[in-house]
mmCIF file of the N, C-alpha and C atoms, coordinates in Angstrom:
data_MODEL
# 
_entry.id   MODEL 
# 
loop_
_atom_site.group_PDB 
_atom_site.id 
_atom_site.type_symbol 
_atom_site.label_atom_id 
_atom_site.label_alt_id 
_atom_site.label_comp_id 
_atom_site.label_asym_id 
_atom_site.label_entity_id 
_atom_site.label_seq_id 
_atom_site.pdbx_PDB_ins_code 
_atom_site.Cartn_x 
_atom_site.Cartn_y 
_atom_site.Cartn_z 
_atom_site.occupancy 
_atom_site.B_iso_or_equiv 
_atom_site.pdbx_formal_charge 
_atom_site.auth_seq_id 
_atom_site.auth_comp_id 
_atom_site.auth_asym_id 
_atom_site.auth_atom_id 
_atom_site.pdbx_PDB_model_num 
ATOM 1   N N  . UNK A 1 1  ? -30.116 32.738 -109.475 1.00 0.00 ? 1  UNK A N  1 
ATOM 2   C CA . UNK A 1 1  ? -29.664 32.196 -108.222 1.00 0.00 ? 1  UNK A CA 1 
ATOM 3   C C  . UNK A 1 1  ? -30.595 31.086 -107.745 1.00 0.00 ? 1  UNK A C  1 
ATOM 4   N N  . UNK A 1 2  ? -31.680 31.268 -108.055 1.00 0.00 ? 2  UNK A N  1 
ATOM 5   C CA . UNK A 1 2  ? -32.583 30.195 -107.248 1.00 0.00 ? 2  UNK A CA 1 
ATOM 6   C C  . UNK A 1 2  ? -33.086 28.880 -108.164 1.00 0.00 ? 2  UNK A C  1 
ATOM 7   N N  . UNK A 1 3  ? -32.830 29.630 -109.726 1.00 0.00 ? 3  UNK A N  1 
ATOM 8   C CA . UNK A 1 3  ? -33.556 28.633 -110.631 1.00 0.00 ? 3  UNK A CA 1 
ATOM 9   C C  . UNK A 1 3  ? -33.209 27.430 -110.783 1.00 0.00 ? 3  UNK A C  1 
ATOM 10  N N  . UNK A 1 4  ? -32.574 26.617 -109.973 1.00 0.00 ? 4  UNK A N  1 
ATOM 11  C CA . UNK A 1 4  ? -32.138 25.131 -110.036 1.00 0.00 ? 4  UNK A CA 1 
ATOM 12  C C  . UNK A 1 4  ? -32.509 24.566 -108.543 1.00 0.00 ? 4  UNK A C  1 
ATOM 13  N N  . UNK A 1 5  ? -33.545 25.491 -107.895 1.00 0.00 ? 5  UNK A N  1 
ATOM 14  C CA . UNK A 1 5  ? -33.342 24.880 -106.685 1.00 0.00 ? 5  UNK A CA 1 
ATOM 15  C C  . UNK A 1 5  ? -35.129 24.176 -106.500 1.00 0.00 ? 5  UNK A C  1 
ATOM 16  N N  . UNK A 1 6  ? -34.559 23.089 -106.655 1.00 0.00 ? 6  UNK A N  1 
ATOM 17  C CA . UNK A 1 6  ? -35.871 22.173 -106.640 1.00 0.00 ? 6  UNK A CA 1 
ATOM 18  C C  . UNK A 1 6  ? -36.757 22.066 -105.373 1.00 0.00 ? 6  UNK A C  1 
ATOM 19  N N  . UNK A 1 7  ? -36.164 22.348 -104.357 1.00 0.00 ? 7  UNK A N  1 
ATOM 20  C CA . UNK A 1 7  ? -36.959 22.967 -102.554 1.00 0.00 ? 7  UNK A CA 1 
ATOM 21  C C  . UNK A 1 7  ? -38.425 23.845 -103.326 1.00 0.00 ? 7  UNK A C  1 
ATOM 22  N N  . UNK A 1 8  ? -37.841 24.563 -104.209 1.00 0.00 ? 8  UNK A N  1 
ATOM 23  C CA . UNK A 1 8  ? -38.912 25.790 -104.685 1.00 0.00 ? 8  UNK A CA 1 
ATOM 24  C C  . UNK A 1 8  ? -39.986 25.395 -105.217 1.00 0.00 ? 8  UNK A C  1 
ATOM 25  N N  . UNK A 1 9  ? -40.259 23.954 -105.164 1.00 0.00 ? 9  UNK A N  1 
ATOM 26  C CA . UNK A 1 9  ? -41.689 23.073 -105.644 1.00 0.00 ? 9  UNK A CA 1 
ATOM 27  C C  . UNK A 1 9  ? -42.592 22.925 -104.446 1.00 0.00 ? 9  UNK A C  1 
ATOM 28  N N  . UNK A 1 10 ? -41.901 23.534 -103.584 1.00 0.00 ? 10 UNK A N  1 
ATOM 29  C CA . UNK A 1 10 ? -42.392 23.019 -101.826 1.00 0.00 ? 10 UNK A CA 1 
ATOM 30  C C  . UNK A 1 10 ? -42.752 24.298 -100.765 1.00 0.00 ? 10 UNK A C  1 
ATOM 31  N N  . UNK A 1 11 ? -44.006 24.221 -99.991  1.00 0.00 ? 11 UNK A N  1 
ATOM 32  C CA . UNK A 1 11 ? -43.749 25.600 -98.767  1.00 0.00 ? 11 UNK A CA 1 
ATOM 33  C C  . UNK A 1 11 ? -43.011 24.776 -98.174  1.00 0.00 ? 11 UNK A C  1 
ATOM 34  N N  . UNK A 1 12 ? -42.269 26.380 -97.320  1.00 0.00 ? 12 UNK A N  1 
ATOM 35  C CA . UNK A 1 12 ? -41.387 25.835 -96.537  1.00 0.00 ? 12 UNK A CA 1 
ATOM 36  C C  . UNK A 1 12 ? -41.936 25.817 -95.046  1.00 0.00 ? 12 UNK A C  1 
ATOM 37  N N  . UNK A 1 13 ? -41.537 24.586 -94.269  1.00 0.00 ? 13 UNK A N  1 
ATOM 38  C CA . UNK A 1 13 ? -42.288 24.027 -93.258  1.00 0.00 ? 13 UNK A CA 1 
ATOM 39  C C  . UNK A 1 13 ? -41.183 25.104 -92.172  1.00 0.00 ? 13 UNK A C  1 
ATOM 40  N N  . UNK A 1 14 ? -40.408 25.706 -92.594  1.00 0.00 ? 14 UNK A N  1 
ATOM 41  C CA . UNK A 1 14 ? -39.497 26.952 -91.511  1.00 0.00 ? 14 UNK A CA 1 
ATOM 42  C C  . UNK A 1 14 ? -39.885 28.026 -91.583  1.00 0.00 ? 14 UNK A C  1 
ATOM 43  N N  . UNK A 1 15 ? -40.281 28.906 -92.543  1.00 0.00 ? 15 UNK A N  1 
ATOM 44  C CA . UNK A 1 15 ? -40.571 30.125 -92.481  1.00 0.00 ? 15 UNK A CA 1 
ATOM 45  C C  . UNK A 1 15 ? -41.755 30.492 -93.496  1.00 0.00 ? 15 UNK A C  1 
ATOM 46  N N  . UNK A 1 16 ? -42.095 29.467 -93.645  1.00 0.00 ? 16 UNK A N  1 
ATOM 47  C CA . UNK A 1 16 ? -43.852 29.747 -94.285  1.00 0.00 ? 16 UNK A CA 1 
ATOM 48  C C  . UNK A 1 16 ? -43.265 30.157 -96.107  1.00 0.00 ? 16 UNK A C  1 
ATOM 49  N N  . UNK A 1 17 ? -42.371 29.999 -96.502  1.00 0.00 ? 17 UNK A N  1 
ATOM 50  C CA . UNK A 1 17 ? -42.215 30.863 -98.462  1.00 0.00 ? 17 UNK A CA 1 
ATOM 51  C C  . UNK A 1 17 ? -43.115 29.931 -98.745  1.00 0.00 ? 17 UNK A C  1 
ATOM 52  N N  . UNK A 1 18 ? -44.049 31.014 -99.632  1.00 0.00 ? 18 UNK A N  1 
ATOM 53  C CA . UNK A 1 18 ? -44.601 30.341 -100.733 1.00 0.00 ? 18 UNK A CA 1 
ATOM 54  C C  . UNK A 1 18 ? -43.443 29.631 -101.709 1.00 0.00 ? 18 UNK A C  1 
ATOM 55  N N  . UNK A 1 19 ? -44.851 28.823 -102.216 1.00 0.00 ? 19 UNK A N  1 
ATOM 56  C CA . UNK A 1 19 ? -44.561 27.405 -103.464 1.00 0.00 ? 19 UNK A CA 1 
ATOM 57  C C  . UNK A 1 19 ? -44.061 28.846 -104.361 1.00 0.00 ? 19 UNK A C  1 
ATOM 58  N N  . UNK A 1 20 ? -42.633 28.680 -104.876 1.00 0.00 ? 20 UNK A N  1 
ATOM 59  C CA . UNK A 1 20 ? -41.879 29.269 -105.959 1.00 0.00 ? 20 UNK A CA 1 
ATOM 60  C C  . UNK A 1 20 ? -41.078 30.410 -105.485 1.00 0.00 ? 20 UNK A C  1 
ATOM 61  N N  . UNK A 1 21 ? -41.314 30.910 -104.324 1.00 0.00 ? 21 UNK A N  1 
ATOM 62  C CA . UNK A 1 21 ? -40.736 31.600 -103.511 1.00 0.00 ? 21 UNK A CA 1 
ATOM 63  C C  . UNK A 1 21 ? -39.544 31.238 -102.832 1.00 0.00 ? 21 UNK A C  1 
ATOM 64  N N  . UNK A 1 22 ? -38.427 31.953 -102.805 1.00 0.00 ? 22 UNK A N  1 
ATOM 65  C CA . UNK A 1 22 ? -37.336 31.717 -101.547 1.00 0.00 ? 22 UNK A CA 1 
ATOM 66  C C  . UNK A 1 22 ? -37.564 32.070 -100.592 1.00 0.00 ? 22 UNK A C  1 
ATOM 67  N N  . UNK A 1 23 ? -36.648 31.459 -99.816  1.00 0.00 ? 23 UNK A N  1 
ATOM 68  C CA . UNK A 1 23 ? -36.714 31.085 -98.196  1.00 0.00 ? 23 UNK A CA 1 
ATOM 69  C C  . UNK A 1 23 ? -36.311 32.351 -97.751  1.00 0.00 ? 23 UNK A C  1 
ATOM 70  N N  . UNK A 1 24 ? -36.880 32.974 -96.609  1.00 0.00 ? 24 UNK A N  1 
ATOM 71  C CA . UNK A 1 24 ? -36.529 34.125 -95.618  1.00 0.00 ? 24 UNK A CA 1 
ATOM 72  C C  . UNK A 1 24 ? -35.928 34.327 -94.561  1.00 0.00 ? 24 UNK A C  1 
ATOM 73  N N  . UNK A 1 25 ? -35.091 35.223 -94.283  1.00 0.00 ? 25 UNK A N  1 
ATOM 74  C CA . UNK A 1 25 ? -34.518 34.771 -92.535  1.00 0.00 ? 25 UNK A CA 1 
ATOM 75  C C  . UNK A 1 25 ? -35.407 35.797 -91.936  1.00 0.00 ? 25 UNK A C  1 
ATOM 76  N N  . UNK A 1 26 ? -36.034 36.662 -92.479  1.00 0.00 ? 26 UNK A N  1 
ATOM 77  C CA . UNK A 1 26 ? -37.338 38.028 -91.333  1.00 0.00 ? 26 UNK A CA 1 
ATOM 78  C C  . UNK A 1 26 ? -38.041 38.219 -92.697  1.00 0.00 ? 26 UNK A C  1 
ATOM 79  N N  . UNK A 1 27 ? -39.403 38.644 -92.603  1.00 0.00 ? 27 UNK A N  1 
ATOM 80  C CA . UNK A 1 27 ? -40.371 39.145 -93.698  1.00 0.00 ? 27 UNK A CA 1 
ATOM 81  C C  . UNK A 1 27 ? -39.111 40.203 -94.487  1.00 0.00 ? 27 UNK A C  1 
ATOM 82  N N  . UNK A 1 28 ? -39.139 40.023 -95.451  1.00 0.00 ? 28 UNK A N  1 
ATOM 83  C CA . UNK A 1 28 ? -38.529 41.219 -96.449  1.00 0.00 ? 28 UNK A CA 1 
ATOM 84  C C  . UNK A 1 28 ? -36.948 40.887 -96.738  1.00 0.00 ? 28 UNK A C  1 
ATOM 85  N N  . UNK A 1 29 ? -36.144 39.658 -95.971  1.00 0.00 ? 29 UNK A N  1 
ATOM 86  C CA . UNK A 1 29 ? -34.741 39.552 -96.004  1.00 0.00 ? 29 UNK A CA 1 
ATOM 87  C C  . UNK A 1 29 ? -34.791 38.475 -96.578  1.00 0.00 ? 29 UNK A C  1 
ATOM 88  N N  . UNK A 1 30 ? -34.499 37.664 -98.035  1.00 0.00 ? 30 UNK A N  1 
ATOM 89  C CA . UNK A 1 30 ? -34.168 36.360 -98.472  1.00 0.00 ? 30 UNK A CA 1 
ATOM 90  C C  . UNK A 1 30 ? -32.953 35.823 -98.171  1.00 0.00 ? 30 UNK A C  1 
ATOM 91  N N  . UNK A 1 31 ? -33.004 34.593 -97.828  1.00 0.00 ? 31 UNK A N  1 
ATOM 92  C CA . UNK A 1 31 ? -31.799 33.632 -97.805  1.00 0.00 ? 31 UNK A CA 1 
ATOM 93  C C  . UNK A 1 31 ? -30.992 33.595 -99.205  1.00 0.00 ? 31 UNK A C  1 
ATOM 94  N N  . UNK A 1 32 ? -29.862 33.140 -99.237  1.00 0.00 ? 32 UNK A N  1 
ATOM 95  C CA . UNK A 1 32 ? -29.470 32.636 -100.346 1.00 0.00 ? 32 UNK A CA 1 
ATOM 96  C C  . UNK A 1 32 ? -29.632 30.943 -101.168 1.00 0.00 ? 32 UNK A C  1 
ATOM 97  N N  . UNK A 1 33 ? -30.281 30.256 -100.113 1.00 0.00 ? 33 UNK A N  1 
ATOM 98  C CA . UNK A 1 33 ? -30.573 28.982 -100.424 1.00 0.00 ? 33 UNK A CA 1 
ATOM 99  C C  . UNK A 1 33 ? -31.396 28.642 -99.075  1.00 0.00 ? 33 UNK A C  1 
ATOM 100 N N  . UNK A 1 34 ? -32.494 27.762 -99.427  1.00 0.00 ? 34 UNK A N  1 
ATOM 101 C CA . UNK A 1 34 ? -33.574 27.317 -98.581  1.00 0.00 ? 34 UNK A CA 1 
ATOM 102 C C  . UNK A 1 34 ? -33.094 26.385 -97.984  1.00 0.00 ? 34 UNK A C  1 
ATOM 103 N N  . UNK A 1 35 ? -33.929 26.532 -97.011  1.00 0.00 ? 35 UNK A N  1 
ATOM 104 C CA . UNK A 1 35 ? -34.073 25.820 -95.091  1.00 0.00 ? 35 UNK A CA 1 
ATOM 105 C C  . UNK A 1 35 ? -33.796 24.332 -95.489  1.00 0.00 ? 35 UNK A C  1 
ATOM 106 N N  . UNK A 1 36 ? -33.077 23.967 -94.351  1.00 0.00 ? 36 UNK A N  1 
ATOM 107 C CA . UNK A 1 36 ? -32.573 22.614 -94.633  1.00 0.00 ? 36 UNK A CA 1 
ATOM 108 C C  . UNK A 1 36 ? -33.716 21.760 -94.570  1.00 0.00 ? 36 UNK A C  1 
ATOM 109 N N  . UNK A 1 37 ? -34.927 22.094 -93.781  1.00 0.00 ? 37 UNK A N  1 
ATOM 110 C CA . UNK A 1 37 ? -36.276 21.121 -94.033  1.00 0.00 ? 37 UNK A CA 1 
ATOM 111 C C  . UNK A 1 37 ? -36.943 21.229 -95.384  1.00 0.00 ? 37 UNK A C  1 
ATOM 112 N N  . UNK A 1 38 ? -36.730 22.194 -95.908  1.00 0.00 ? 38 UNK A N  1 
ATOM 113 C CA . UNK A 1 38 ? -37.266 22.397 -97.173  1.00 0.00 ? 38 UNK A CA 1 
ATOM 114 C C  . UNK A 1 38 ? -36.634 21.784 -98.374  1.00 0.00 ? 38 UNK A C  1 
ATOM 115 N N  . UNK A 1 39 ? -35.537 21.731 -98.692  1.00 0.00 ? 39 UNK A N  1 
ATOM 116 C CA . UNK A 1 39 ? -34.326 20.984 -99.126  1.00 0.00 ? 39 UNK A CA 1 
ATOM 117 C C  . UNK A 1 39 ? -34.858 19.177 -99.062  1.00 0.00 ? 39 UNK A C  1 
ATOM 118 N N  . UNK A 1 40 ? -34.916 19.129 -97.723  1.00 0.00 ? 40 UNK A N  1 
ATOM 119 C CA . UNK A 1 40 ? -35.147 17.763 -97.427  1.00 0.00 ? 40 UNK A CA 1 
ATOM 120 C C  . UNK A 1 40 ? -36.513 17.043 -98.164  1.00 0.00 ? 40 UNK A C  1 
ATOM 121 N N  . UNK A 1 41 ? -37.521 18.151 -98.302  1.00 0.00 ? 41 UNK A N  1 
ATOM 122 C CA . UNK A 1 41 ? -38.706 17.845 -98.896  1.00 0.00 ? 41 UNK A CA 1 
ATOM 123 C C  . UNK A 1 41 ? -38.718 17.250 -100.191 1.00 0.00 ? 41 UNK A C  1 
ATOM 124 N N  . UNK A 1 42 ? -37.864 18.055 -101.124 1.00 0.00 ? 42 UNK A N  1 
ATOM 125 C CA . UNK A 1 42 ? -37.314 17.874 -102.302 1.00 0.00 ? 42 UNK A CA 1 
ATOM 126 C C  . UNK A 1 42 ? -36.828 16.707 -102.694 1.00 0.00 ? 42 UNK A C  1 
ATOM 127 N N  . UNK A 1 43 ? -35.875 16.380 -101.865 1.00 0.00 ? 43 UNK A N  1 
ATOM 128 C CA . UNK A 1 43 ? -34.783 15.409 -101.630 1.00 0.00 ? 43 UNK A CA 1 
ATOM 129 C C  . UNK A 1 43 ? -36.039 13.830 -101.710 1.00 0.00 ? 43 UNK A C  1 
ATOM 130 N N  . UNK A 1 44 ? -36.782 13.868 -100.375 1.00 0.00 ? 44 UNK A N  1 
ATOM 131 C CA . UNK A 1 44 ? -37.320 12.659 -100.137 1.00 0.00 ? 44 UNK A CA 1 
ATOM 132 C C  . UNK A 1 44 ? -38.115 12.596 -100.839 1.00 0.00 ? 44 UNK A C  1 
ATOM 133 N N  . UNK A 1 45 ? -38.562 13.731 -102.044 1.00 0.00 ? 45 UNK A N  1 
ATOM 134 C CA . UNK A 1 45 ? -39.422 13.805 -103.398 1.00 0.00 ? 45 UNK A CA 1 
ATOM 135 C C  . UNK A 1 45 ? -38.850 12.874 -104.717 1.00 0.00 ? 45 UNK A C  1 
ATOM 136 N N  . UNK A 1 46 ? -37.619 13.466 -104.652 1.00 0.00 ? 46 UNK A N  1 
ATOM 137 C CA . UNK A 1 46 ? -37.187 12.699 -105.842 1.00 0.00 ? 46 UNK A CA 1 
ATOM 138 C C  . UNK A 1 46 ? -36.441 11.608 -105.466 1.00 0.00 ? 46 UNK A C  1 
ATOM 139 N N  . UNK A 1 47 ? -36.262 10.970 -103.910 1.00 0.00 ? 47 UNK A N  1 
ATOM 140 C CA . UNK A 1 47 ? -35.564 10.103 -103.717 1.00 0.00 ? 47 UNK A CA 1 
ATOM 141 C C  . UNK A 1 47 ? -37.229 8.975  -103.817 1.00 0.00 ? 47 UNK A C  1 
ATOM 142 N N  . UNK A 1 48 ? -38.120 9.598  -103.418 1.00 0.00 ? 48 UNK A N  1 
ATOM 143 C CA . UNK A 1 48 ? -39.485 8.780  -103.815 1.00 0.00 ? 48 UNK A CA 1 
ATOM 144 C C  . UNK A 1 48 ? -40.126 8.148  -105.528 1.00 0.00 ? 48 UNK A C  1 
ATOM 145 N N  . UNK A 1 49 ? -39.826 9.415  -105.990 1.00 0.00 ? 49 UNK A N  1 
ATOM 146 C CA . UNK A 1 49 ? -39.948 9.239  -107.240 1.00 0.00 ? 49 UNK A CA 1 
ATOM 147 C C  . UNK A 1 49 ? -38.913 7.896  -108.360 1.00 0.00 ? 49 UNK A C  1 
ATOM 148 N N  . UNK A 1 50 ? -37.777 8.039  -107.564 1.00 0.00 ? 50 UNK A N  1 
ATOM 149 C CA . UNK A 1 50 ? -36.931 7.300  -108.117 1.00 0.00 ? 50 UNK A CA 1 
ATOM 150 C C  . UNK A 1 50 ? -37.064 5.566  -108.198 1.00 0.00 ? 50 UNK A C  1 
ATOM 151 N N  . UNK A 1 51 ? -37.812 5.376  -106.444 1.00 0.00 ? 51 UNK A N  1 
ATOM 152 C CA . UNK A 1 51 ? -38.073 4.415  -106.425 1.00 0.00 ? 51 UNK A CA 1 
ATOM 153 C C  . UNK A 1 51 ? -39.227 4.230  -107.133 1.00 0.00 ? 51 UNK A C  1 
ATOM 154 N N  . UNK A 1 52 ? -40.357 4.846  -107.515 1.00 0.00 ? 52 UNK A N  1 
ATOM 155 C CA . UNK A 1 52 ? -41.585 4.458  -108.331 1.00 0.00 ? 52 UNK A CA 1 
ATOM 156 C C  . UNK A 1 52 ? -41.359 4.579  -109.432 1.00 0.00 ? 52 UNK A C  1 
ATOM 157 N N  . UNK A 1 53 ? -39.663 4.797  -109.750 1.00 0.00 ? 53 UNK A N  1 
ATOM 158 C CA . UNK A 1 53 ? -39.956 4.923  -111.494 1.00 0.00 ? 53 UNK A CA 1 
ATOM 159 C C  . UNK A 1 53 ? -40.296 5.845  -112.326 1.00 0.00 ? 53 UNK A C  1 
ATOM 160 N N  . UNK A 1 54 ? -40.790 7.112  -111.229 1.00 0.00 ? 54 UNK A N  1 
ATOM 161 C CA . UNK A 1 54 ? -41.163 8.563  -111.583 1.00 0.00 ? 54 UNK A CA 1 
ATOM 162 C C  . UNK A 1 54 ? -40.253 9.811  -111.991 1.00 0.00 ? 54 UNK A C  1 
ATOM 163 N N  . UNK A 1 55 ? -38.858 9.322  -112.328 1.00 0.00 ? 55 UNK A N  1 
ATOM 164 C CA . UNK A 1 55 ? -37.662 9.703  -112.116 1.00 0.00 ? 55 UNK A CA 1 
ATOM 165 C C  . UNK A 1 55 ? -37.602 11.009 -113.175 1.00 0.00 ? 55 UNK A C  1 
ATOM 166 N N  . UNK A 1 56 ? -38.048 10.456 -113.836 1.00 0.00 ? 56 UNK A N  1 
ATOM 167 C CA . UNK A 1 56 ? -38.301 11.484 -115.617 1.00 0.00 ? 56 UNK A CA 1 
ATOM 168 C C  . UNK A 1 56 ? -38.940 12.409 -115.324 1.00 0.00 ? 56 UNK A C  1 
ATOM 169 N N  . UNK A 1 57 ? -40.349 11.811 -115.166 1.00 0.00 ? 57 UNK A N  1 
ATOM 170 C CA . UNK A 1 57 ? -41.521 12.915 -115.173 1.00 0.00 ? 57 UNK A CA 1 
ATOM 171 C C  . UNK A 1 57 ? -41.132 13.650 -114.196 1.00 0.00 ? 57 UNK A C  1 
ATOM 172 N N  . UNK A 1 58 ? -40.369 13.580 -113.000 1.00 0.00 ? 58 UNK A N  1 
ATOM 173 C CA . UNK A 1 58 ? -40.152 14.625 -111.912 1.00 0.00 ? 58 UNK A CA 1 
ATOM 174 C C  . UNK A 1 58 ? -39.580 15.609 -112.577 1.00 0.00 ? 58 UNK A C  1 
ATOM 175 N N  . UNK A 1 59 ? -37.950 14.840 -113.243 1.00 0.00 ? 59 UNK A N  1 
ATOM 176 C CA . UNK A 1 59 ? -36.732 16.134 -113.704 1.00 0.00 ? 59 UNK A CA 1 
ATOM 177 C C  . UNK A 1 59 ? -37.852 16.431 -115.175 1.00 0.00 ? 59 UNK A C  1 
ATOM 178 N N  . UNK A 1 60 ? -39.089 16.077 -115.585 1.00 0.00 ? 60 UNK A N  1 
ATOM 179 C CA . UNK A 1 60 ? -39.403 16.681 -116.720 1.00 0.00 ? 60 UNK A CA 1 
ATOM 180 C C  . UNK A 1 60 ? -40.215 18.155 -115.862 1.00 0.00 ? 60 UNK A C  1 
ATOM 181 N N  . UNK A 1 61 ? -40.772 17.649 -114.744 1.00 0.00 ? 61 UNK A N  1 
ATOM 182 C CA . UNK A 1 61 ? -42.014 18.518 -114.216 1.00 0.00 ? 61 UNK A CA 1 
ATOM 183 C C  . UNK A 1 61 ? -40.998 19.805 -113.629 1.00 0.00 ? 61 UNK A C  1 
ATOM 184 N N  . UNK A 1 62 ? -39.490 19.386 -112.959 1.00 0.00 ? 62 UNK A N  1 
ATOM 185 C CA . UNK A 1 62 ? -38.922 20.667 -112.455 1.00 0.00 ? 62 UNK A CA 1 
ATOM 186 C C  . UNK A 1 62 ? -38.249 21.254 -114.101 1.00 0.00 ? 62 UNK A C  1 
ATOM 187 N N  . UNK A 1 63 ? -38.506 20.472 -114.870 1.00 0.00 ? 63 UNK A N  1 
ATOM 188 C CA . UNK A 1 63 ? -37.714 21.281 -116.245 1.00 0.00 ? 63 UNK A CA 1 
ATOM 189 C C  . UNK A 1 63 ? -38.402 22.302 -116.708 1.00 0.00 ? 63 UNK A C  1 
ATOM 190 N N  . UNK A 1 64 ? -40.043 21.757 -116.787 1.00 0.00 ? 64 UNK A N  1 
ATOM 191 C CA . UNK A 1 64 ? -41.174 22.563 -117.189 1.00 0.00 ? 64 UNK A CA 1 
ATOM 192 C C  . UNK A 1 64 ? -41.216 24.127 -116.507 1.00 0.00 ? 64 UNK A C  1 
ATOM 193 N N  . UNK A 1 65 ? -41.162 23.523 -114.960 1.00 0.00 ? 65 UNK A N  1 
ATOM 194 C CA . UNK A 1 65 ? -41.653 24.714 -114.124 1.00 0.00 ? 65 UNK A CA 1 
ATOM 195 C C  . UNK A 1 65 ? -40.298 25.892 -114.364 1.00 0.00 ? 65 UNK A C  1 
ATOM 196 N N  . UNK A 1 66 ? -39.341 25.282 -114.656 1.00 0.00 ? 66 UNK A N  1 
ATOM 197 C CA . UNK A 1 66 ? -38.257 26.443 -115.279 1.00 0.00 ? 66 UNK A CA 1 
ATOM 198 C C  . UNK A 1 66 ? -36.997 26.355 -113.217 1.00 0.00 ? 66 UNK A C  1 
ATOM 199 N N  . UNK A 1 67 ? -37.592 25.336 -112.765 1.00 0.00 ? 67 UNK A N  1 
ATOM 200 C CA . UNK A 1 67 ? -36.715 24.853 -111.184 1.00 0.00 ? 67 UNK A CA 1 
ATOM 201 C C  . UNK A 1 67 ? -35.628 23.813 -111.317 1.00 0.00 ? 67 UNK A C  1 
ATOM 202 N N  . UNK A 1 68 ? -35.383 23.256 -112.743 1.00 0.00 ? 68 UNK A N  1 
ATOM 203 C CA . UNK A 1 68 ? -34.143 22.598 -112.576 1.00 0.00 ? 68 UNK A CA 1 
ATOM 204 C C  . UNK A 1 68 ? -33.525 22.961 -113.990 1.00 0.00 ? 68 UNK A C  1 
ATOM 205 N N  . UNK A 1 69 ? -32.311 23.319 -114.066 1.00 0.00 ? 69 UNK A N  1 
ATOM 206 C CA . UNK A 1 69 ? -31.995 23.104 -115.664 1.00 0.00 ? 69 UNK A CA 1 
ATOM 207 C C  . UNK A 1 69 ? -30.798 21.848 -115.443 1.00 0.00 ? 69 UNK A C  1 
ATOM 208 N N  . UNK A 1 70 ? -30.587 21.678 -116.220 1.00 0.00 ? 70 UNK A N  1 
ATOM 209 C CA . UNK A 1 70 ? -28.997 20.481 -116.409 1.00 0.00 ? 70 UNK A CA 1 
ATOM 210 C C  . UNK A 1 70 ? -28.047 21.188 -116.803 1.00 0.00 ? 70 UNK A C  1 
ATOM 211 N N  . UNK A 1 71 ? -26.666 20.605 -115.864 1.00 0.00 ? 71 UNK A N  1 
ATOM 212 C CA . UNK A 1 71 ? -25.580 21.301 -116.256 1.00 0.00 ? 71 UNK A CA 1 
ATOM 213 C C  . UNK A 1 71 ? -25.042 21.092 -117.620 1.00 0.00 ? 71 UNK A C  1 
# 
């Protein structure tokens, strides 16, 4: 469920998950997909990367960590 979700490179600036961890709605209850700020982190990660040209090494670094696969 979570292993494509690239947020999971990031704490989340909503409810504190650790780096590789999902997002929580109370200590002990997981979300099914992370906080829209957390999401966003991701987002302005690889929307950064893209512009520097870092585009690869990102989808290589979430390939590695086992956080993105390709459909």
């Amino acid at each position: 469920m979570f292993d494509s979700d690239a947020a999971l490179m990031f704490v989340c600036p909503v409810c504190d998950a650790a780096w590789g961890e999902p997002c929580h709605v109370q200590i002990g209850v997981v979300r099914f997909e992370s906080h829209y700020e957390r999401k966003s982190l991701a987002d302005d990660e690889v929307l950064d990367n893209i512009m520097q040209g870092n585009a690869v090494a990102f989808m290589d670094a979430l390939c590695v960590s086992g956080n993105w696969r390709p459909s």
